[in-house]
N, C-alpha and C positions, 0 to 999 in steps of 0.2 A: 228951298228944296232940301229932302237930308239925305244928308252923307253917311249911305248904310254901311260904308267901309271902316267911316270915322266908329261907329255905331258896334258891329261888330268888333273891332279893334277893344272898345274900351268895354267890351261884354257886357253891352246894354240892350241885351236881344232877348226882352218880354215875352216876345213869338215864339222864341226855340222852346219849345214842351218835351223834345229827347224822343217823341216818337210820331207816328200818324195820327192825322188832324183825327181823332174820331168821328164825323160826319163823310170823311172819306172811306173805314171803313163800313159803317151804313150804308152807303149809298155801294159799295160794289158788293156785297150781301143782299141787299133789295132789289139790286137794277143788274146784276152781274148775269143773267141769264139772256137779257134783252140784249147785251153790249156787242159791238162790232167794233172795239177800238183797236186799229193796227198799229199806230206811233199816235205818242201822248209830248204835249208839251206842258211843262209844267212851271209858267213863268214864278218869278220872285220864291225859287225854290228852296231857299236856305240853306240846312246843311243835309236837306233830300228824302227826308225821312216820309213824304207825302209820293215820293218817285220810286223807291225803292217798294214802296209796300203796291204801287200799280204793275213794277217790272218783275215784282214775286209770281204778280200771274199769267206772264209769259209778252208782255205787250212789250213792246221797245217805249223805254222813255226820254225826254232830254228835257233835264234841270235847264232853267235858265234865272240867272241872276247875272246884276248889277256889281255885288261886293266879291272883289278878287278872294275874300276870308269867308266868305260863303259857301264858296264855289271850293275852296282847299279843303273846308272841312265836312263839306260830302265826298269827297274824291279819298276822305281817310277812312269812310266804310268799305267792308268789303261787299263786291259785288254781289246784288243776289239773281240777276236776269240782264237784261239788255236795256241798260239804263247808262246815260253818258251826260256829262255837264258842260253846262256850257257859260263864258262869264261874256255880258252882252248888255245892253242896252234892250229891252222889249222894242223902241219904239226906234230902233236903229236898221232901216232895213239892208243893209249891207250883208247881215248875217241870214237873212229869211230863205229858207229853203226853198225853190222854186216849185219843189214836188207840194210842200205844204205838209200840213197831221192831218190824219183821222180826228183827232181827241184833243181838248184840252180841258186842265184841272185846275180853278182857280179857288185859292186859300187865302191867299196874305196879300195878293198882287193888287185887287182892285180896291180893298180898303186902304190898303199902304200909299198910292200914287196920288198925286195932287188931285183934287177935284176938276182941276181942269182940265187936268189930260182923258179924262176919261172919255171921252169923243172917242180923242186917240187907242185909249184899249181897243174901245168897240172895232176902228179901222183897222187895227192888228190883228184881232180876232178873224174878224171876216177874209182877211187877206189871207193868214195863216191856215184853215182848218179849211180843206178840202167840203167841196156841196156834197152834203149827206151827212157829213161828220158830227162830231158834238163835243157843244162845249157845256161842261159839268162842274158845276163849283159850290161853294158855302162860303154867302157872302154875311158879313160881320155889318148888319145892317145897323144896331145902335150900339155900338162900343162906348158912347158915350151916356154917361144918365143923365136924365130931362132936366134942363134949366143949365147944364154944363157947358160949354161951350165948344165947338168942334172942331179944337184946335190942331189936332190930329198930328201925326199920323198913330193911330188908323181914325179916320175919317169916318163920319154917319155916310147912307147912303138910305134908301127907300127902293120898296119892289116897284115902286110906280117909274122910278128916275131907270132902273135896272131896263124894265119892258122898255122903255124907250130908247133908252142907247142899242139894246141889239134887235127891234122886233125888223128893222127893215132887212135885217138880212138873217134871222135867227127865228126860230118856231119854239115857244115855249113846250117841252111835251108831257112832262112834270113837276111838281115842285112841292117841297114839304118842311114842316121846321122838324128840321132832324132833334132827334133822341137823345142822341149820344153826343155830345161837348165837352169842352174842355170847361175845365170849373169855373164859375163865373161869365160863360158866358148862355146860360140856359136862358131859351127863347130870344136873344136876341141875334141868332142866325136863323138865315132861308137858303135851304140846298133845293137849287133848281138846274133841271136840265133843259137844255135848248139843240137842235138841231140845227143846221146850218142848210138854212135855204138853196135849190137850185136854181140862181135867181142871173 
């Protein structure tokens, strides 16, 4: 398991790029007129810079991370909307809102986390994100190149493994290899949207 505090601590944080994931903002540029998102969760949030660009436009957000040093050094931007952090465990439900989000925005969370917890996301997702709601992400499908091994984190994943962990409670309603990336990772992400079944 790794120690994203040990991680953060010794400034071994490949993923902090200093701003929004660019397929995030794709995707509320293409999809922003369809959206009904009232509160956004946005696990494995970093130092928030994927939260702060969703609470720009008016939606309440809550960062949610694992590392105490994650969690400080989004709380050292200044606010730009109704965005709040939170330092938690994803799959701890002692902190789970009972009311549930509208929304959630997945980045870093589902390549980062063991492959075998990933059940476990899907049951947190579903638990989480209110029926109607959506969950929206770009997922980092081969971080690894072919023949390497996926020793991760971040971990390979496939859209066929993704359709599976969320279709029994999740409706795929779009999905597309976004545009816009961070350097080196062209074409190996898929931003896809899913609704959250009334089931």
């Amino acid at each position: 398991m790794t120690d994203w505090q040990a991680r953060y601590e010794a400034g071994d944080t490949p993923w902090e790029k200093g701003k929004p994931a660019p397929p995030l903002v794709e995707l509320m540029e293409r999809w922003a007129p369809e959206r009904n998102w009232e509160d956004v969760l946005v696990p494995g949030c970093g130092f928030g810079h994927d939260v702060r660009a969703i609470a720009a436009t008016g939606v309440r957000v809550t960062g949610l991370d694992l590392s105490a040093s994650a969690i400080e050094g989004a709380r050292r931007f200044s606010p730009v909307g109704k965005e709040t952090y939170l330092q938690a465990d994803l799959f701890d439900r002692s902190w789970w809102p009972a009311e549930g989000f509208g929304g959630w925005w997945e980045h870093t969370c589902f390549c980062a986390i063991d492959p075998a917890d990933r059940p476990r996301y899907a049951e947190a997702a579903a638990a989480l994100i209110r029926p109607g709601g959506w969950l929206c992400g770009v997922f980092f499908l081969t971080p690894n190149d072919p023949g390497e091994e996926d020793e991760g984190p971040p971990f390979n994943t496939s859209i066929e493994e993704i359709e599976a962990l969320l279709s029994p409670c999740f409706e795929r309603m779009d999905s597309w290899i976004p545009q816009h990336v961070f350097p080196g990772r062209e074409g190996r992400e898929w931003l896809a949207i899913y609704r959250r079944l009334k089931v």
